[in-house]
C-alpha positions in Angstrom: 0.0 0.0 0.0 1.2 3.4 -0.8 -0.3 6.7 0.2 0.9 10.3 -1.0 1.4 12.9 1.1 -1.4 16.0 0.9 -0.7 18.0 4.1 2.1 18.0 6.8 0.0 20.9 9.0 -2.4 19.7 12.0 -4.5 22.4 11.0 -5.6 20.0 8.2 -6.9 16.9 10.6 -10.2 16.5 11.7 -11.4 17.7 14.8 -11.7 14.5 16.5 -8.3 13.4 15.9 -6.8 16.4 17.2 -5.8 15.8 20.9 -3.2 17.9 22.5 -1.5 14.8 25.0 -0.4 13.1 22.0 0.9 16.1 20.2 -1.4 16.6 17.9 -2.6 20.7 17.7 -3.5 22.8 14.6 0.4 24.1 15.2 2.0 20.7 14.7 4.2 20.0 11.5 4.7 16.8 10.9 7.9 15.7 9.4 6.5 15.2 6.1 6.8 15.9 2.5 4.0 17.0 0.6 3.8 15.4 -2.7 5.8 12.6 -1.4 4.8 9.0 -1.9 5.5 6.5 1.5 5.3 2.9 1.6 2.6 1.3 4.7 4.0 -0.9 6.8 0.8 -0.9 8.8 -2.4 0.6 9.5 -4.7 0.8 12.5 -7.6 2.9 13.9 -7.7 5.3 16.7 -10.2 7.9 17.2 -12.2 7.0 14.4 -9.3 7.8 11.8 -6.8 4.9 10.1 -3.4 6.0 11.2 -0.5 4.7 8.4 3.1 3.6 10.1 5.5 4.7 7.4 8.8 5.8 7.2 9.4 10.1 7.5 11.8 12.4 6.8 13.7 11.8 10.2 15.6 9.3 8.7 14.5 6.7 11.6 15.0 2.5 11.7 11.5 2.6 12.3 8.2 3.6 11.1 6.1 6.1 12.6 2.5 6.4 12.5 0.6 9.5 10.9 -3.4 10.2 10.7 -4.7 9.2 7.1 -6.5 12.8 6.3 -2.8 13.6 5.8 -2.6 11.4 2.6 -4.2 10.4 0.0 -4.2 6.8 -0.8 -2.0 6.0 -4.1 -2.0 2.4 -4.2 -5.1 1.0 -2.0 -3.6 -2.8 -2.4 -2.7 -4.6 0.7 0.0 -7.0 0.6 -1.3 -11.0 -0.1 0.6 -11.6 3.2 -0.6 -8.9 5.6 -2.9 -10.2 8.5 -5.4 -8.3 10.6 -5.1 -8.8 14.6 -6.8 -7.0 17.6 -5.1 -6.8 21.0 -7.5 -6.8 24.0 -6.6 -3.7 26.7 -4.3 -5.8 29.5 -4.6 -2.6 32.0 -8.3 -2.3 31.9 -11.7 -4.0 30.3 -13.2 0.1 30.0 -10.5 0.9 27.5 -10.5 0.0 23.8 -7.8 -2.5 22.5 -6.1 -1.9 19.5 -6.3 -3.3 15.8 -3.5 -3.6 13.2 -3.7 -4.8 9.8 0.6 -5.3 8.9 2.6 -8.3 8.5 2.4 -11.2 10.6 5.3 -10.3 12.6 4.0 -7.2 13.7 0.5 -8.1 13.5 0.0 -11.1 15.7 3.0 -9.6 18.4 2.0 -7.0 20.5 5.4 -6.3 21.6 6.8 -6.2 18.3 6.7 -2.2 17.5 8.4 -1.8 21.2 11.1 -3.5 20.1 11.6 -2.6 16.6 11.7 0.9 18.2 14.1 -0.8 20.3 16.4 -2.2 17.9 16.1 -6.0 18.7 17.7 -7.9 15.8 15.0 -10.2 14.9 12.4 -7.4 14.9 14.6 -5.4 12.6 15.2 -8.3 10.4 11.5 -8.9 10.0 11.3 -4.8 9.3 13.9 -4.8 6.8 12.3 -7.5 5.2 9.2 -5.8 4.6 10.6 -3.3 3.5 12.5 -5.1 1.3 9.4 -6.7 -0.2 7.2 -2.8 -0.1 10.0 -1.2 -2.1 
């Protein structure tokens, strides 16, 4: 899946998805370029948006994830060998688990992202292999 950069200015999100904890004002920039076409390596939903993990303009290991009304969707294919999962909340049963539709490294580990962030080598292999395969 491939999505093309439209905005890189909070001031473009949606009201809902705005929430000042995380970051996310109508000041924020986000370390994107607009025109630019990123590669998915994930998608999930969070305050009634998707939110697309892809690589920036930091330069990082790892992706990071970005609201979709940033982008426009170029390529709407999912990978043949992506997998949808849902974590249940451990903390509490009134909070929300998550849902991720990536590869089934990430996908079915809940711990993966931590330690891709991390840099634990067979998190960063499975990474750089889908990356290898999204290029």
């Amino acid at each position: 899946m491939k999505v093309q950069a439209i905005s890189n200015s909070g001031g473009q999100l949606p009201l809902p998805t705005l929430d000042s904890r995380w970051g996310l004002t109508r000041e924020k920039i986000f370390p994107l370029s607009i025109g630019k076409e990123y590669a998915v390596y994930a998608i999930t939903a969070v305050k009634d948006v998707f939110w697309y993990y892809l690589l920036d303009e930091r330069d990082l290991p790892h992706p990071v994830w970005y609201p979709s009304p940033l982008f426009r969707v170029s390529d709407g294919s999912l990978p043949a060998h992506w997998v949808v999962n849902y974590t249940a909340n451990a903390t509490t049963q009134d909070r929300v688990g998550s849902s991720l539709i990536s590869f089934k490294e990430w996908a079915n580990d809940p711990s993966f992202y931590e330690r891709l962030v991390e840099g634990e080598a067979s998190a960063v292999a499975a990474f750089r292999n889908e990356r290898n395969i999204s290029a």
